[in-house]
C-alpha positions as CSV (number, residue, x, y, z in Angstrom):
1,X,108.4,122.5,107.6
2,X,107.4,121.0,104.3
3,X,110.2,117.7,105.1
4,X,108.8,117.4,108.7
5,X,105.6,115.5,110.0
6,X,102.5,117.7,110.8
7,X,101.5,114.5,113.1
8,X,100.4,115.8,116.2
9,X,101.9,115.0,119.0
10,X,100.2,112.8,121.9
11,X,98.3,114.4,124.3
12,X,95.9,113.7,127.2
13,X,92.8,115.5,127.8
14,X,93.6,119.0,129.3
15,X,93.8,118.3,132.9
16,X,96.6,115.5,132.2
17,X,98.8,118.5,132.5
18,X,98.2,119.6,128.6
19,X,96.8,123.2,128.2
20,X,93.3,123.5,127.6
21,X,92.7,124.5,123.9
22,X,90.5,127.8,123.4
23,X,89.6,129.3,120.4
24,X,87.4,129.8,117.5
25,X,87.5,126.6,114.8
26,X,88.8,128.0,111.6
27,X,88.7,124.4,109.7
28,X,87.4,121.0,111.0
29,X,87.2,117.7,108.8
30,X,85.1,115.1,110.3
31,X,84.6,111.8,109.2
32,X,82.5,108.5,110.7
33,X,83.7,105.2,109.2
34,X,81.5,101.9,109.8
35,X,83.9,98.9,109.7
36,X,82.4,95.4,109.6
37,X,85.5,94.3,111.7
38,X,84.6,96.7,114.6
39,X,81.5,96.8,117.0
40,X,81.0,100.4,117.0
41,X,81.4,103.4,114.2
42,X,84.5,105.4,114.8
43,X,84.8,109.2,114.2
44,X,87.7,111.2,113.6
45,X,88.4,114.4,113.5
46,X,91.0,116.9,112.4
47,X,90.9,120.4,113.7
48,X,92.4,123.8,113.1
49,X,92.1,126.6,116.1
50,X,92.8,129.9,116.3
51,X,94.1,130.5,119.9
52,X,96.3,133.8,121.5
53,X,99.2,131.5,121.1
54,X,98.7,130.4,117.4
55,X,96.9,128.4,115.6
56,X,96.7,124.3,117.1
57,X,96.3,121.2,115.2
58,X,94.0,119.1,116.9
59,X,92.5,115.6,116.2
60,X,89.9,113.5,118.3
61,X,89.1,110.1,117.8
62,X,86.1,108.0,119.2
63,X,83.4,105.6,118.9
64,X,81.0,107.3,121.4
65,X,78.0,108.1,119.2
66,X,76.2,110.0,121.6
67,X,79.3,113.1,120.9
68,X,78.8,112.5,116.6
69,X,76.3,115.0,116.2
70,X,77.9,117.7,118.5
71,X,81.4,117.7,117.5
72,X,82.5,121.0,116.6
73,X,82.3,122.2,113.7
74,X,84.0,125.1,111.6
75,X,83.7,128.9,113.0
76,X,82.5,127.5,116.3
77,X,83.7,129.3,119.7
78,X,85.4,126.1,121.6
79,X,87.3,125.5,125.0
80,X,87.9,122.2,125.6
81,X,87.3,122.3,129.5
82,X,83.4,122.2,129.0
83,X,83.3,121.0,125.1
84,X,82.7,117.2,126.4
85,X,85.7,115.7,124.2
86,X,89.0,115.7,124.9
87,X,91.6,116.6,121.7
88,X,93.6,113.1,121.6
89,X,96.5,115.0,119.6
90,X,97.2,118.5,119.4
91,X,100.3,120.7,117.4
92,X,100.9,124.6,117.9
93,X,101.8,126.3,115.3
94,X,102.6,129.9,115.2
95,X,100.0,132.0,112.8
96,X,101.9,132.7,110.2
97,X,103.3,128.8,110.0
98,X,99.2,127.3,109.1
99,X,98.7,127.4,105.5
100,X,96.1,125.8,102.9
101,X,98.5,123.3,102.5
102,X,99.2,122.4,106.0
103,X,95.3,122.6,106.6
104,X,95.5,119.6,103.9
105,X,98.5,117.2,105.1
106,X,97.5,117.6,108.5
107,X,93.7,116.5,107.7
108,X,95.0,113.6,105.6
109,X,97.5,112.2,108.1
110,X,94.3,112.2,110.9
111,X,91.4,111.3,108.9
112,X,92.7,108.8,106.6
113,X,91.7,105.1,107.2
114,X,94.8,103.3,108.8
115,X,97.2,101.9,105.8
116,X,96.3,105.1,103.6
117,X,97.7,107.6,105.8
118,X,99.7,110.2,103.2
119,X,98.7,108.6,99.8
């Protein structure tokens, strides 16, 4: 795994035909960047959940700031049916394939500003 991307893959929100992620949040990385080239603030975030199925890697992406201050955050209880965000990327991996060092590729590919993405 270490040659391969740990980009997630596309997704829709859940009821695009993806399955709706459950689980508790074992690491989250959450960052709001204010660029003077854009109107609004955009947050990202980079998630880790611990589902039945595995663990998924999940990222959201959004410059609604009425959601900022209730994104999830680490150790929370989440099911994206009723959570109000959609994950914009997810990944399954199997339990024993989520590592430190995935946790950290994974969270810099998401939540790096655009051009930066792996450096």
């Amino acid at each position: 795994m270490a040659a391969e991307s740990l980009a997630a893959e596309p997704a829709g929100p859940a009821s695009a035909g993806q399955p709706a992620i459950r689980g508790r949040v074992l690491e989250a990385e959450i960052k709001v960047v204010v660029d003077p080239t854009r109107a609004l603030p955009l947050a990202s975030a980079a998630y880790a959940v611990e589902a039945p199925e595995g663990v998924w890697l999940c990222a959201y992406y959004g410059s609604n700031r009425s959601v900022f201050d209730y994104l999830p955050q680490k150790g929370a209880e989440i099911d994206e049916t009723t959570m109000g965000i959609a994950f914009h990327s997810r990944r399954l991996l199997g339990s024993g394939e989520f590592t430190p060092e995935v946790w950290q590729k994974f969270k810099v590919q998401i939540t790096a500003p655009a051009g930066h993405k792996g450096e």
